[in-house]
N, C-alpha and C positions, 0 to 999 in steps of 0.2 A: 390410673392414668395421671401423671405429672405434669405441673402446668409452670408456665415460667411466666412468672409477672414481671419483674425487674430486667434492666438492661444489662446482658452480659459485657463486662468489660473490653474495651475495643483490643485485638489482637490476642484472645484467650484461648488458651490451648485446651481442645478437648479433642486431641489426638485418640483415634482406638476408640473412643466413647461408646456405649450402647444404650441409646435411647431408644427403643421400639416403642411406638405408636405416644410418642411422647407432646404434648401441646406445646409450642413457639409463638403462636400466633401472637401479630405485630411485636413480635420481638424485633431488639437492635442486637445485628450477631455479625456488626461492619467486623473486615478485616480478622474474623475467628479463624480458626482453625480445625476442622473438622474429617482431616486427612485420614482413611480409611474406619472412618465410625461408621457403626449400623443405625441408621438414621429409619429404618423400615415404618409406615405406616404413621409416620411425625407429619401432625400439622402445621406448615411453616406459611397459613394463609397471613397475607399480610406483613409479613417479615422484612426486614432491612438486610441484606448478608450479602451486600456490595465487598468488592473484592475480598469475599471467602475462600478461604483453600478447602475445597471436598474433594480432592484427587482421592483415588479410589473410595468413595464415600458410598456407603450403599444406601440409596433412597428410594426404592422400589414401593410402589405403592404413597410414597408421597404426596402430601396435597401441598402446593406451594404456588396456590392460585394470589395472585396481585404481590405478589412477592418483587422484590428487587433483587438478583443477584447477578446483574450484570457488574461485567471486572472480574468475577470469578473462576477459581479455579475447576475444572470440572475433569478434567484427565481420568478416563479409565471410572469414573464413577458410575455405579447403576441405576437408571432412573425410569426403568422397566414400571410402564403403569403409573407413574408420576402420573398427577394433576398441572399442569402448568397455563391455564387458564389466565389470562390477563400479568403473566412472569414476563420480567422484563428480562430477558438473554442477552442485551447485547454486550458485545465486546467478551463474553467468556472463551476464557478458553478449554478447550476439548480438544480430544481426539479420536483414531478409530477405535480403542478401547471404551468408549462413553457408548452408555447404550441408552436410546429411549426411544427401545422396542415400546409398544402400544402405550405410549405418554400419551395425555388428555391435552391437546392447544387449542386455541381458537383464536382469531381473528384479532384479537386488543392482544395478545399476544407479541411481545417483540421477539422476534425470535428468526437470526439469517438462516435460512434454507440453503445459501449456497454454500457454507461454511469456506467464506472467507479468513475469518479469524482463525478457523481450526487448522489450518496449514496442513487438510487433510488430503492425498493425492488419490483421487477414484480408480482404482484398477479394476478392469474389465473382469470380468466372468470368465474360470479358466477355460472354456472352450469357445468364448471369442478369440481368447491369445492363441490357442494352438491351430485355429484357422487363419487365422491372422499368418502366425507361424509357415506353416503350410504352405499357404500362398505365395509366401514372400521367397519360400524355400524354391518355390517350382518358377517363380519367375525369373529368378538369380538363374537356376540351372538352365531355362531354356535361353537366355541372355548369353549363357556363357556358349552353348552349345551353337549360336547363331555368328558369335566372331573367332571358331575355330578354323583354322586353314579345311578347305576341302579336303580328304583323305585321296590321297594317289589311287588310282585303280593298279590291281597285280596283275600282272603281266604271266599269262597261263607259262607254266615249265613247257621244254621243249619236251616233248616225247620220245619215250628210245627205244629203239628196237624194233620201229616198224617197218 
């Protein structure tokens, strides 16, 4: 296991990187760049990585309890099982790509639930839509069906030959 004692330089590119299960702990990793690294099972308790770019970053299984990375990038990154206990999230940005399926939070946690920041738009469930759909489809038709002119009654043929 690797451990990082020293402060990595502010804005350092560790583009691709693979650190699995690698120690950060109270690292300073402001403004790094960590844009699709395998970060899997890395300790980053304690860590500074205020406005970090980890767009597509895989950190699954992450512990990144009192961590600072609010201002960060998080787009499309996996944090499936992160720890994020007492993580300060605010202002990151994400989107629907960012997963943190069964991530660990609790309560000291900064963290917005409504993802205001993430400029995410919630689409319904496809069979709300196609009810939704549906509905809207039969109320148009019987709408239209209601300001049709009455149809003329037909006037029976004369009969011949009786």
């Amino acid at each position: 296991m690797q451990s990082l004692m020293e402060p990595i330089s502010l804005g350092a590119n560790m583009r691709d990187a693979t650190a699995l299960n690698a120690v950060f702990t109270g690292a300073t990793l402001t403004e790094v760049v960590l844009t699709d690294a395998n970060l899997s099972g890395a300790n980053f308790t304690d860590a500074v990585m205020t406005d970090a770019n980890l767009m597509g970053a895989i950190l699954i299984g992450a512990d990144l309890s009192g961590s600072d990375i609010s201002g960060s990038n998080l787009k499309g990154a996996d944090l499936a099982g992160a720890y994020l206990l007492g993580t300060d999230l605010t202002g990151i940005n994400y989107d629907s790509e960012t997963d943190f399926t069964g991530a660990f939070y609790d309560a000291s946690t900064l963290f917005d639930p409504l993802f205001d920041t993430a400029g995410l738009i919630l689409v319904p469930e496809p069979s709300t839509r196609a009810l939704l759909a549906f509905g809207l489809t039969a109320l148009a038709f019987s709408r239209s069906r209601m300001h049709r002119p009455p149809r003329r009654k037909r006037r029976p043929l004369p009969r011949q030959g009786v």
